[in-house]
N, CA, C and O atoms as a DFTB+ gen file, in Angstrom:
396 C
 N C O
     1  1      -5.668      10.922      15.121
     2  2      -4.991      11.526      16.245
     3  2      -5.941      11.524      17.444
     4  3      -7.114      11.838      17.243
     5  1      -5.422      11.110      19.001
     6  2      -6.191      11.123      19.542
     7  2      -6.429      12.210      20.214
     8  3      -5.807      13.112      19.652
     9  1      -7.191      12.750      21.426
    10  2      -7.618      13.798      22.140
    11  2      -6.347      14.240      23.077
    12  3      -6.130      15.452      23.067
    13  1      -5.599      13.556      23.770
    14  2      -4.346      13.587      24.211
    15  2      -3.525      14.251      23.375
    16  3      -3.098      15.385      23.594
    17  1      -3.260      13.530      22.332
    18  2      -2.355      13.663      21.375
    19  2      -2.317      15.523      21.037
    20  3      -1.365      16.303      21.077
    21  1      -3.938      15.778      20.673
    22  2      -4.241      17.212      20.045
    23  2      -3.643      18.255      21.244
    24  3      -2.828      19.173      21.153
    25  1      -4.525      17.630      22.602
    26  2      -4.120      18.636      23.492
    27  2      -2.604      18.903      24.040
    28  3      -2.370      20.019      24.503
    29  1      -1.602      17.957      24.008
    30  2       0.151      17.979      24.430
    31  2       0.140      18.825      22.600
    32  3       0.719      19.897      22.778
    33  1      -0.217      18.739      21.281
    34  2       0.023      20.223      20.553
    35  2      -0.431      21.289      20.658
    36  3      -0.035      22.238      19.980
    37  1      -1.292      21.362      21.464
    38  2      -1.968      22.785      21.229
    39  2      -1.199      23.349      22.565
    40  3      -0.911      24.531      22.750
    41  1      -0.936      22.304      23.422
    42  2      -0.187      23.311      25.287
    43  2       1.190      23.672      24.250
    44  3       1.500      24.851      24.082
    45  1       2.016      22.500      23.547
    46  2       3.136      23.124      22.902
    47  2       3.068      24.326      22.091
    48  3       3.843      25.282      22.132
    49  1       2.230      24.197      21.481
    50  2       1.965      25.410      20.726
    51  2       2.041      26.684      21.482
    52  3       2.787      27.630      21.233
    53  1       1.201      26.589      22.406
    54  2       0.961      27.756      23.416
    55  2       2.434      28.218      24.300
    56  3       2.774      29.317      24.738
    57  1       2.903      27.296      24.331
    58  2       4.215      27.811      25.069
    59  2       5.322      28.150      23.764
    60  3       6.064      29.121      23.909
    61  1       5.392      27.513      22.780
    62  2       6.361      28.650      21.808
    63  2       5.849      29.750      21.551
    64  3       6.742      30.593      21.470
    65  1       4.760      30.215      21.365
    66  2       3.686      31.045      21.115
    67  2       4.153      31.896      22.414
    68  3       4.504      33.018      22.048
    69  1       4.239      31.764      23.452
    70  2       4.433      32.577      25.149
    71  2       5.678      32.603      25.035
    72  3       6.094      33.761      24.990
    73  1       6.669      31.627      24.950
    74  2       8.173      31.953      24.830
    75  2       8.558      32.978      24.107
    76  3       9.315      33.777      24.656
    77  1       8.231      33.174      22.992
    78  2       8.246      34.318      21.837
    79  2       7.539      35.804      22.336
    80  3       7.671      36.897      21.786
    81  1       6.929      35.550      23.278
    82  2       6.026      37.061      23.868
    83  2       7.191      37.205      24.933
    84  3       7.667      38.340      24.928
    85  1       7.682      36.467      25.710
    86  2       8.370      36.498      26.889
    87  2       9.888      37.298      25.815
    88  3      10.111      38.502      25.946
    89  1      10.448      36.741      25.191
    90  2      11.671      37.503      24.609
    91  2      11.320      38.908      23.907
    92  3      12.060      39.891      23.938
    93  1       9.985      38.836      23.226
    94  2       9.756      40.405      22.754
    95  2       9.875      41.661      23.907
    96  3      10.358      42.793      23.948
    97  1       9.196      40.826      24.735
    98  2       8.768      41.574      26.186
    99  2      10.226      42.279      26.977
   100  3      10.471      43.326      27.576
   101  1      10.877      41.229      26.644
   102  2      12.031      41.321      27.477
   103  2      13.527      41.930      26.674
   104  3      14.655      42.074      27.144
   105  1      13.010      42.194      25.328
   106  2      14.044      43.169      24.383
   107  2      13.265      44.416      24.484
   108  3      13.919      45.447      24.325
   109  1      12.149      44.522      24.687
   110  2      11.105      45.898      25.218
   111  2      11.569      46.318      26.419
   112  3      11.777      47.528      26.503
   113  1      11.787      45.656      27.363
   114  2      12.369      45.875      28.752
   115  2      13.536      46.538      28.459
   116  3      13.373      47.743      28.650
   117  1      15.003      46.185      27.952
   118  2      16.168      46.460      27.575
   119  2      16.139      47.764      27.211
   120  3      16.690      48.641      27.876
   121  1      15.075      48.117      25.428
   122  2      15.328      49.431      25.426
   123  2      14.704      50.357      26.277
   124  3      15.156      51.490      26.442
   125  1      13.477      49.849      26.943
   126  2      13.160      50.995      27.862
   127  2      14.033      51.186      29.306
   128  3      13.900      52.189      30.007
   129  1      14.927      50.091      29.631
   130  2      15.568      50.558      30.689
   131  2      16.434      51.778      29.926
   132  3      16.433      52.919      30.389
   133  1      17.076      51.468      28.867
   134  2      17.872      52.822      28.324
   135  2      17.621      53.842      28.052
   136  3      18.404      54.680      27.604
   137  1      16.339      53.991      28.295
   138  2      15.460      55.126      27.611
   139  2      15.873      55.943      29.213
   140  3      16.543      56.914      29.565
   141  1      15.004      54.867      29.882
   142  2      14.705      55.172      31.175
   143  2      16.172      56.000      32.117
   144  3      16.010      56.877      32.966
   145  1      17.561      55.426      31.671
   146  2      18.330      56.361      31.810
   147  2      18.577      57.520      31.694
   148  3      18.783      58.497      32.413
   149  1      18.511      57.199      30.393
   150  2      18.707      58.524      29.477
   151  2      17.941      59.880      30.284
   152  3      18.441      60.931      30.683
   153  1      16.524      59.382      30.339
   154  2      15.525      60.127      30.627
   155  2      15.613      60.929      32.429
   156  3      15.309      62.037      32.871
   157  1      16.128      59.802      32.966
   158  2      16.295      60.098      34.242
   159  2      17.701      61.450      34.250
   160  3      17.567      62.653      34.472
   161  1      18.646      60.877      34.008
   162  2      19.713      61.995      33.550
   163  2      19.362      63.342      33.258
   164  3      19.826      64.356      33.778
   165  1      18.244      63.224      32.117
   166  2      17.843      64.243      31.392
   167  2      17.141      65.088      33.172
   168  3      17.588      65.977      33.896
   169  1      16.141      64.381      33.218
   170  2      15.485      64.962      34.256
   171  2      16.068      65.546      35.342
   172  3      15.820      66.670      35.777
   173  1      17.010      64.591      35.855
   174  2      17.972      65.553      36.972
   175  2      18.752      66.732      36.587
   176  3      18.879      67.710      37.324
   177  1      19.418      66.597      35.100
   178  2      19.941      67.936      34.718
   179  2      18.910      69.094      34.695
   180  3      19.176      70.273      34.930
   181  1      17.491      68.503      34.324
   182  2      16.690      69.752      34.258
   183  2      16.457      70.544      35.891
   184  3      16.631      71.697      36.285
   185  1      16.026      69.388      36.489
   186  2      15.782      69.817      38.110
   187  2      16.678      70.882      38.716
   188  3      16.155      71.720      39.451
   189  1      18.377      70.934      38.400
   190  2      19.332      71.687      38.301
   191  2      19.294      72.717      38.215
   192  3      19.547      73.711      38.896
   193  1      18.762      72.353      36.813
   194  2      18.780      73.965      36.214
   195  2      17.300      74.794      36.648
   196  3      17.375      75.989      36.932
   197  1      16.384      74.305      36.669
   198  2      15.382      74.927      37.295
   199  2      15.590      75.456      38.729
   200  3      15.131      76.512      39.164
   201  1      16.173      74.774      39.244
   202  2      16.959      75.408      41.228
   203  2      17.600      76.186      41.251
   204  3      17.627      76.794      42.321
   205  1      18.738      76.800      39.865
   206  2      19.714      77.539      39.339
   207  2      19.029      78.616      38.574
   208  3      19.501      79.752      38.570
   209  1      18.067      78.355      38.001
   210  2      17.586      79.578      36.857
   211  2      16.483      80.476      37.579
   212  3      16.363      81.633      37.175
   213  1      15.649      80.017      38.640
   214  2      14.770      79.886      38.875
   215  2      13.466      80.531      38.216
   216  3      12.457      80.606      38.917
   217  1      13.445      80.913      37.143
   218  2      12.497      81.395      35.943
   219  2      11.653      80.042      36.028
   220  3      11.905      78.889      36.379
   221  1      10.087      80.988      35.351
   222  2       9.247      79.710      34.777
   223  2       9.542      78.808      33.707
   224  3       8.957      77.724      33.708
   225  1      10.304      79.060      32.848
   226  2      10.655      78.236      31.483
   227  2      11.461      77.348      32.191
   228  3      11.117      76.270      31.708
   229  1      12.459      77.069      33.170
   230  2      13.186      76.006      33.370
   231  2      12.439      75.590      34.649
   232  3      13.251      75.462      35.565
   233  1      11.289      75.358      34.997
   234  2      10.525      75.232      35.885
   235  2       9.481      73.893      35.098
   236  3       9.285      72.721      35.420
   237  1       8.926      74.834      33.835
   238  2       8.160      73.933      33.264
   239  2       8.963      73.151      32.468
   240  3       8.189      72.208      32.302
   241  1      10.325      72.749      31.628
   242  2      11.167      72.080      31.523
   243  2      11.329      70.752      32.830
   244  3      11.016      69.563      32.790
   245  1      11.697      71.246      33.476
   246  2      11.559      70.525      34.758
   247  2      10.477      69.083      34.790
   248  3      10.632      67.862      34.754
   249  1       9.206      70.149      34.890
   250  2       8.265      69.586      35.158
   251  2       7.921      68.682      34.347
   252  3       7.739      67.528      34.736
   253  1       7.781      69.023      33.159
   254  2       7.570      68.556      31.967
   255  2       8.661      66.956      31.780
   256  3       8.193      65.920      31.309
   257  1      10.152      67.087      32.267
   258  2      10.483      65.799      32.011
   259  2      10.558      64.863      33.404
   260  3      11.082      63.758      33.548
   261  1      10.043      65.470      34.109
   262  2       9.359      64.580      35.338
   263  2       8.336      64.027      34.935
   264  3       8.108      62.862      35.261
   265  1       7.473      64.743      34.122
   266  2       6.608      63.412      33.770
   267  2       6.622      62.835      32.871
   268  3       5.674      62.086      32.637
   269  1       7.591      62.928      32.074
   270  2       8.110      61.384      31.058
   271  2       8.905      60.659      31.828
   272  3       9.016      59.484      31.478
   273  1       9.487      60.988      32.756
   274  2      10.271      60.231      33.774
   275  2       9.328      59.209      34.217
   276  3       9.706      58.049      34.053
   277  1       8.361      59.363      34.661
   278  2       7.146      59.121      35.250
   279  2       6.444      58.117      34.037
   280  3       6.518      56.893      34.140
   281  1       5.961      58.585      33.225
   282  2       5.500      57.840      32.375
   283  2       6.614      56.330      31.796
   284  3       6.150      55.208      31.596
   285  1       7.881      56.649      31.652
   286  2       8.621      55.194      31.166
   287  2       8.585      54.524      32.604
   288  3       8.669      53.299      32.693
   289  1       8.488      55.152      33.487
   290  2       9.082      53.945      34.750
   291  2       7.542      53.518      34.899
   292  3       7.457      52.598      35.712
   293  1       6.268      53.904      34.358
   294  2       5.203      53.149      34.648
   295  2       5.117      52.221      33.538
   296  3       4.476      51.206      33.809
   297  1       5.828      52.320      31.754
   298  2       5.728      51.733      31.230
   299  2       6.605      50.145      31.768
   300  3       6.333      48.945      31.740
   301  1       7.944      51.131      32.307
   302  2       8.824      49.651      32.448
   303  2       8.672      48.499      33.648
   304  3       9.315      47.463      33.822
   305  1       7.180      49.290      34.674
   306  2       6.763      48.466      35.467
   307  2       5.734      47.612      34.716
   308  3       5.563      46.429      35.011
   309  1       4.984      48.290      33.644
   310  2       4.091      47.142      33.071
   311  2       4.514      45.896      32.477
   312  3       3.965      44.814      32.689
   313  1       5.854      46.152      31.463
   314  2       6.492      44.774      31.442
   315  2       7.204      44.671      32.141
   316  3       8.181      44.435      31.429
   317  1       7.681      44.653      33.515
   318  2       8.098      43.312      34.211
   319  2       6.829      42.985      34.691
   320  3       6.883      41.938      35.336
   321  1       5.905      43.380      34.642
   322  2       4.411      42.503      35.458
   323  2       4.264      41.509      34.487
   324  3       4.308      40.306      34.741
   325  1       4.048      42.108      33.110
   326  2       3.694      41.335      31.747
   327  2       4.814      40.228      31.750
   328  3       4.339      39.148      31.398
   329  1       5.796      40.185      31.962
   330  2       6.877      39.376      31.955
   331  2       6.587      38.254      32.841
   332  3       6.407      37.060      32.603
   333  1       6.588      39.089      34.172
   334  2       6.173      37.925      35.541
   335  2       4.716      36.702      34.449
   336  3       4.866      35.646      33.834
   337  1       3.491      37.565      34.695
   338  2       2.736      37.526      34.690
   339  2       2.542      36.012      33.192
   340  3       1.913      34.955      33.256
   341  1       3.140      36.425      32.375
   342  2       3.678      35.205      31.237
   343  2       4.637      34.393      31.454
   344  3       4.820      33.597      30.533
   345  1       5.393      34.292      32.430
   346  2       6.196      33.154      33.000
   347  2       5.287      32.599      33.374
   348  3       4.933      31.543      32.849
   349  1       4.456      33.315      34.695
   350  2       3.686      32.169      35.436
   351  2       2.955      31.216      34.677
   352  3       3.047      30.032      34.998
   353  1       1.776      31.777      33.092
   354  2       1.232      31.089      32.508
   355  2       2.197      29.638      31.952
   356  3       1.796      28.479      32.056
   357  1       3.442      30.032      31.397
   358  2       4.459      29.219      30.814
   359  2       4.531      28.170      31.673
   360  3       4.262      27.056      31.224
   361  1       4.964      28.337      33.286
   362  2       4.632      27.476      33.840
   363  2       3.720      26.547      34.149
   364  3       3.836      25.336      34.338
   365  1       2.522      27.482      34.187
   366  2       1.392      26.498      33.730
   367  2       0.633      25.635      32.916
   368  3      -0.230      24.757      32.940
   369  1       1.473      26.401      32.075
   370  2       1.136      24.969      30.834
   371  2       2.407      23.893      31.114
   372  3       2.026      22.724      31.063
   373  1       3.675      24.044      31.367
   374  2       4.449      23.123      31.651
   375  2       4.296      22.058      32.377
   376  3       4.670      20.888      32.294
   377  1       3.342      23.010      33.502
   378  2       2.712      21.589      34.333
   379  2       1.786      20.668      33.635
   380  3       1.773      19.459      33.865
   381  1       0.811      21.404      32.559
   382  2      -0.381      20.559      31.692
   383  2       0.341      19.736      31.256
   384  3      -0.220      18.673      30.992
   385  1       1.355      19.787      31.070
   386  2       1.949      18.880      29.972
   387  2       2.796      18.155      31.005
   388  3       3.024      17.139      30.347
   389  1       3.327      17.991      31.983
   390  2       3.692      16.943      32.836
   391  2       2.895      15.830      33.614
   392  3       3.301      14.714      33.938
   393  1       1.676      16.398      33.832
   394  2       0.378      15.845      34.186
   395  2      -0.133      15.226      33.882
   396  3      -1.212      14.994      34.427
């Protein structure tokens, strides 16, 4: 086998290998957008009720799912970066291999 030969398997390799991260990534995306509903919902009902109750217990309720609110929408910004961020490579090997 020659040196050509090895390297057009190993870029293929690398892109089923990235294709397969790109769909995990992107069924990860799916349930965290639902989460991310869910969660948001949750959070505005709490905000509600904390403006309505105005006690500390529905205050720290409140607070408390503001920052899981907070925390999934930083998770669900990391994969679409991770997403972006593994297309671009995909592309780049697509080009190795047109080249």
């Amino acid at each position: 086998m020659t040196a050509p030969n090895l390297t057009v398997r190993f870029v293929e390799r690398r892109l089923r290998r990235g294709t397969q991260n790109i769909r995990e990534l992107q069924e990860e995306l799916r349930i965290t957008n639902d989460q991310l509903e869910f969660i948001l919902d949750d959070a505005r009902d709490k905000e509600v009720r904390a403006m309505v109750a105005e006690t500390p217990n529905a205050a720290l309720e409140h607070h408390e799912a503001q920052r899981h609110l907070e925390v999934i929408q930083r998770h669900r910004d990391y994969l679409v970066e991770a997403i972006a961020a593994n297309q671009i490579h995909q592309d780049q090997l697509l080009d190795r291999l047109t080249n």
